[in-house]
DRENTISE-199239 format. One line per field, with one value per atom (N, C-alpha, C): atom name; residue number from 1; residue in one letter; x negated, y, z negated. Coordinates in steps of 0.1 Angstrom, whole numbers, plus 5000, padded with zeros to 4 digits. Each point is the difference from the previous one (the first is absolute). Example, Ala and Ser with C-alpha at 12.3 -4.5 7.8 and 13.67 -1.06 7.14 Angstrom:
// residues 2
name = N CA C N CA C
resi = 1 1 1 2 2 2
resn = A A A S S S
u = 4868 5009 4991 5004 4991 5008
v = 4943 5012 5012 5011 5011 5011
w = 4922 5000 5000 5007 5000 4992
//
This chain:
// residues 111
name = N CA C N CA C N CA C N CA C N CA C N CA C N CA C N CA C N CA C N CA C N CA C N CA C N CA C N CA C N CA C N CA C N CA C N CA C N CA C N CA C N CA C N CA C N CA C N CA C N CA C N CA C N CA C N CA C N CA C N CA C N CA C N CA C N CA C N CA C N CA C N CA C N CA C N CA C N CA C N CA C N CA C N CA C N CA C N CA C N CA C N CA C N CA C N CA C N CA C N CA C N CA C N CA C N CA C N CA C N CA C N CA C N CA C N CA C N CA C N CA C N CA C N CA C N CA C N CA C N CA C N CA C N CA C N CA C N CA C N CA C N CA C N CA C N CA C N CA C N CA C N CA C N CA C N CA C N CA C N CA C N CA C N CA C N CA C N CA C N CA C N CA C N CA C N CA C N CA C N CA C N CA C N CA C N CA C N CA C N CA C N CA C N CA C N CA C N CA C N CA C N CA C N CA C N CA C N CA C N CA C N CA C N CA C N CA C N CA C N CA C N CA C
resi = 1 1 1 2 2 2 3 3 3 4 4 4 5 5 5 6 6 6 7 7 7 8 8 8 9 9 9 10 10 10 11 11 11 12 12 12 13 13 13 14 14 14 15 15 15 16 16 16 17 17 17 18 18 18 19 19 19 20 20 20 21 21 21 22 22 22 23 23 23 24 24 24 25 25 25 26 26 26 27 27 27 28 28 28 29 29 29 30 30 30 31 31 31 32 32 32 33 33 33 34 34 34 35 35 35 36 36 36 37 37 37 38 38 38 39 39 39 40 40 40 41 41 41 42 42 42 43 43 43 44 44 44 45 45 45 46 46 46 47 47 47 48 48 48 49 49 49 50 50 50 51 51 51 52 52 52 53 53 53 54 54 54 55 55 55 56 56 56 57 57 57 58 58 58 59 59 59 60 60 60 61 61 61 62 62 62 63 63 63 64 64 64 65 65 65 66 66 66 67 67 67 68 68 68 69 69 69 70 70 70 71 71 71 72 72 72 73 73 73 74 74 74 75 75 75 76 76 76 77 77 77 78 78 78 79 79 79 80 80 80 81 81 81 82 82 82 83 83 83 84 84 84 85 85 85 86 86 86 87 87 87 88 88 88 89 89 89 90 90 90 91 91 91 92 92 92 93 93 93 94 94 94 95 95 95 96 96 96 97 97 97 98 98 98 99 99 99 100 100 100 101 101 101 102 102 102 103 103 103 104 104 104 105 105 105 106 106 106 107 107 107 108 108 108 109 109 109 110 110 110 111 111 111
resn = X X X X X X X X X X X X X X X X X X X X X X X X X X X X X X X X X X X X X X X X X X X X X X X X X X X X X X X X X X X X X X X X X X X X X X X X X X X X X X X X X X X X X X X X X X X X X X X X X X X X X X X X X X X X X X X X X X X X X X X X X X X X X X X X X X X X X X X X X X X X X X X X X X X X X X X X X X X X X X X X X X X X X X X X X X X X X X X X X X X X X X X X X X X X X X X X X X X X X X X X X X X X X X X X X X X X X X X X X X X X X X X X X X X X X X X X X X X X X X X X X X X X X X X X X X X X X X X X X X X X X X X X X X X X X X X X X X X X X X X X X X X X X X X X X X X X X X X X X X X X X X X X X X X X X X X X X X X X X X X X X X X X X X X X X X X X X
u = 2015 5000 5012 5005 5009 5012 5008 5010 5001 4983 5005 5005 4996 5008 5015 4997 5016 5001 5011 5000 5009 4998 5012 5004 5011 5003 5004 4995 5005 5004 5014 5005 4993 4997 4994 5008 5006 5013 5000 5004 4998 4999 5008 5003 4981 5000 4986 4990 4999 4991 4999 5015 5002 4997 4999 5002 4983 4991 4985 4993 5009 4996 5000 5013 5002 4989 5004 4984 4983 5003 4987 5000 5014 4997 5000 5007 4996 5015 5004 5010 5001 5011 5000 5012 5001 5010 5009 5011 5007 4989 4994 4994 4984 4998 4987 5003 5012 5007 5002 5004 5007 4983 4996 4981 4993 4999 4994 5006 5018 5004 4993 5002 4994 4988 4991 4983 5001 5011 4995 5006 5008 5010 4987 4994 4991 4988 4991 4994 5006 5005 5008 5004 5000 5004 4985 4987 4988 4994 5002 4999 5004 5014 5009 4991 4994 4993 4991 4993 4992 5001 5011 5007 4999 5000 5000 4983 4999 4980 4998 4995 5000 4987 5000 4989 4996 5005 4997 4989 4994 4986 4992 5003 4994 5000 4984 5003 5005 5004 5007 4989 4996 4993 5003 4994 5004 4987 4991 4988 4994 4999 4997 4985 4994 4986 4995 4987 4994 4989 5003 4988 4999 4993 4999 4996 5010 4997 4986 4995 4986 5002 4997 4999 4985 5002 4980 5009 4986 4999 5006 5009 5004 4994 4993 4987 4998 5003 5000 4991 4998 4982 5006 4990 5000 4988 5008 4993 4991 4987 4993 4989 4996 4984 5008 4989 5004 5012 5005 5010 5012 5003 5013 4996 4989 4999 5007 4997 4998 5018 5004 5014 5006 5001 5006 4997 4987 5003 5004 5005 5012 5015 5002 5017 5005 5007 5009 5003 5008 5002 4996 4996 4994 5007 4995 5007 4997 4991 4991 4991 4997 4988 5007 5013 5005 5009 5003 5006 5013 5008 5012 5006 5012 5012 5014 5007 5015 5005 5013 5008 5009 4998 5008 5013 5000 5015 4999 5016 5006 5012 5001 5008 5017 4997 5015 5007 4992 5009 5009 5009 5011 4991 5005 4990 5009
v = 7783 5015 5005 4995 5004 4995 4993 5000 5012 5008 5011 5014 4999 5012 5004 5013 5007 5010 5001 5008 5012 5010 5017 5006 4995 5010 5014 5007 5015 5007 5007 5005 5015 5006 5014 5011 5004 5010 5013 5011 5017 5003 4993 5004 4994 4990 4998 5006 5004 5013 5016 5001 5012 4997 4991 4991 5003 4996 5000 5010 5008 5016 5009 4994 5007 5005 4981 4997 5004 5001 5009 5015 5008 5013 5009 4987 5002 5007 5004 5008 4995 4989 4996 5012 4998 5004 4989 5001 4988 4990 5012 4992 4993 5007 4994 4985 4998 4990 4991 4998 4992 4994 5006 4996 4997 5000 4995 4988 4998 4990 4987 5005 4989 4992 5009 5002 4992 5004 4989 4991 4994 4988 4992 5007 4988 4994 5015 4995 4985 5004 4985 4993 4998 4985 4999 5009 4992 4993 5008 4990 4994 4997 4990 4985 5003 4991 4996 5010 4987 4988 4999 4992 4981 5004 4987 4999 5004 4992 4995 4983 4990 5004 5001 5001 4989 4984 4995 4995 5001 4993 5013 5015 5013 5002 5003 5007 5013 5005 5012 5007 5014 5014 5009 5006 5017 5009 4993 5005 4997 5001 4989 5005 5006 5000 4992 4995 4998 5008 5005 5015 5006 4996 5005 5020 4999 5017 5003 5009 5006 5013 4998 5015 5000 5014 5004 4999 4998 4996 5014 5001 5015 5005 5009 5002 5015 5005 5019 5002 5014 5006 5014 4999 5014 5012 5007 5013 5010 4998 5002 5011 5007 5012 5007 4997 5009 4994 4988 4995 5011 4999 5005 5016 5005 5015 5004 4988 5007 4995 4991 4996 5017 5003 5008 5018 4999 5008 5005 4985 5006 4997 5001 5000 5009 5000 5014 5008 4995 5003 4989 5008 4987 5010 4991 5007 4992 5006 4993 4987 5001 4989 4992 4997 4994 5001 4995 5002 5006 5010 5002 4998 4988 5001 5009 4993 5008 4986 5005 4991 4998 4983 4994 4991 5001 4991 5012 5003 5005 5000 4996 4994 5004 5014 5007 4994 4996 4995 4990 4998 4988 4987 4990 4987 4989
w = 8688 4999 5008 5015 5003 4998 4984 4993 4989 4999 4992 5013 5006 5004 5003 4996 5001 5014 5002 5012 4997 5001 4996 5011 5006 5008 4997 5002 5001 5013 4999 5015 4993 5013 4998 5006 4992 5004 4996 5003 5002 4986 4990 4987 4992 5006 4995 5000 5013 5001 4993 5000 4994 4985 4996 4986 4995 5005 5008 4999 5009 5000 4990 4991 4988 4992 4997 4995 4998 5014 5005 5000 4998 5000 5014 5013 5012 5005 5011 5004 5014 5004 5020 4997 5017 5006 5009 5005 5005 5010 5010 5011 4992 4987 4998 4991 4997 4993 5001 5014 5015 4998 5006 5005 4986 4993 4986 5000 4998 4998 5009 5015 5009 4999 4991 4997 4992 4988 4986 5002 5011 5004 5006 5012 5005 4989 4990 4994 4991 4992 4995 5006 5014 5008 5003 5003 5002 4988 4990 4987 4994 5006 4999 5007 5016 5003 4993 4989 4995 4993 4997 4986 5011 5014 5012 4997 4995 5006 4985 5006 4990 4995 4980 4997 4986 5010 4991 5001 4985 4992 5003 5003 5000 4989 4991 4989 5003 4985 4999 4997 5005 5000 4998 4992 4998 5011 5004 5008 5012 5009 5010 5003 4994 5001 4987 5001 4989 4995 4992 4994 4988 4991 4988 5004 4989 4997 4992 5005 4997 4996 4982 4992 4995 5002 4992 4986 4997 4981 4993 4992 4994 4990 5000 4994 5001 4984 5002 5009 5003 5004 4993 4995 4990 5009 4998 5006 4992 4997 4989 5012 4990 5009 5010 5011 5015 5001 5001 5007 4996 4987 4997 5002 4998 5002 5015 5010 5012 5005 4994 4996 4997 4987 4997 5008 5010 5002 5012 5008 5010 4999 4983 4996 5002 5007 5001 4984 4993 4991 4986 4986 4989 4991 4988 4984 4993 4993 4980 5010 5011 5005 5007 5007 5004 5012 5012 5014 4994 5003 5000 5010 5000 5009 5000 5014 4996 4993 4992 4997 5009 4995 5017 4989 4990 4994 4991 5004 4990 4992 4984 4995 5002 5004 5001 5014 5006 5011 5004 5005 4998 5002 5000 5002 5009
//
């Protein structure tokens, strides 16, 4: 296992950040730049340290718990008699027997 690994250095430089930020829609200023840069320099040298810890004959994981996911069974319930009476009659708003919403997608909008 440890002939497959690769190693990437990346230097972490102001342009990267700004590059980042772009990206993100985010706005530094010189002094917030300086200090990000230093931030995302050390993060990538501590995760750089992991690449040193021997993980041979480690299987590979996506999970480190062991736990099946637990779903209830998907299964209508229909709202028949009292139920749906007492349903419908704290809807704020209905129309022809049915909950009315607001519209939440609308096709005119850019995408």
């Amino acid at each position: 296992m440890a002939e497959n690994r690769r190693y990437i250095c990346v230097e972490i430089t102001k342009d990267t950040i700004k590059h980042v930020a772009t990206l993100s829609r985010l706005a530094f200023n010189e002094e917030e730049l300086g200090k990000f840069t230093d931030q995302m320099g050390s993060i990538i040298n501590m995760a750089d340290q992991l690449s040193e810890v021997d993980t041979e004959g480690v299987e590979e994981t996506v999970q480190v718990v062991d736990r099946d996911t637990v779903f209830r069974e998907d299964k209508p319930e229909h709202w028949q008699g009292q139920n749906r009476e007492t349903l419908m009659a704290n809807v704020p708003e209905k129309a022809n027997g049915y909950i009315k919403v607001p519209v939440i997608i609308n096709k005119d909008e850019d995408e």
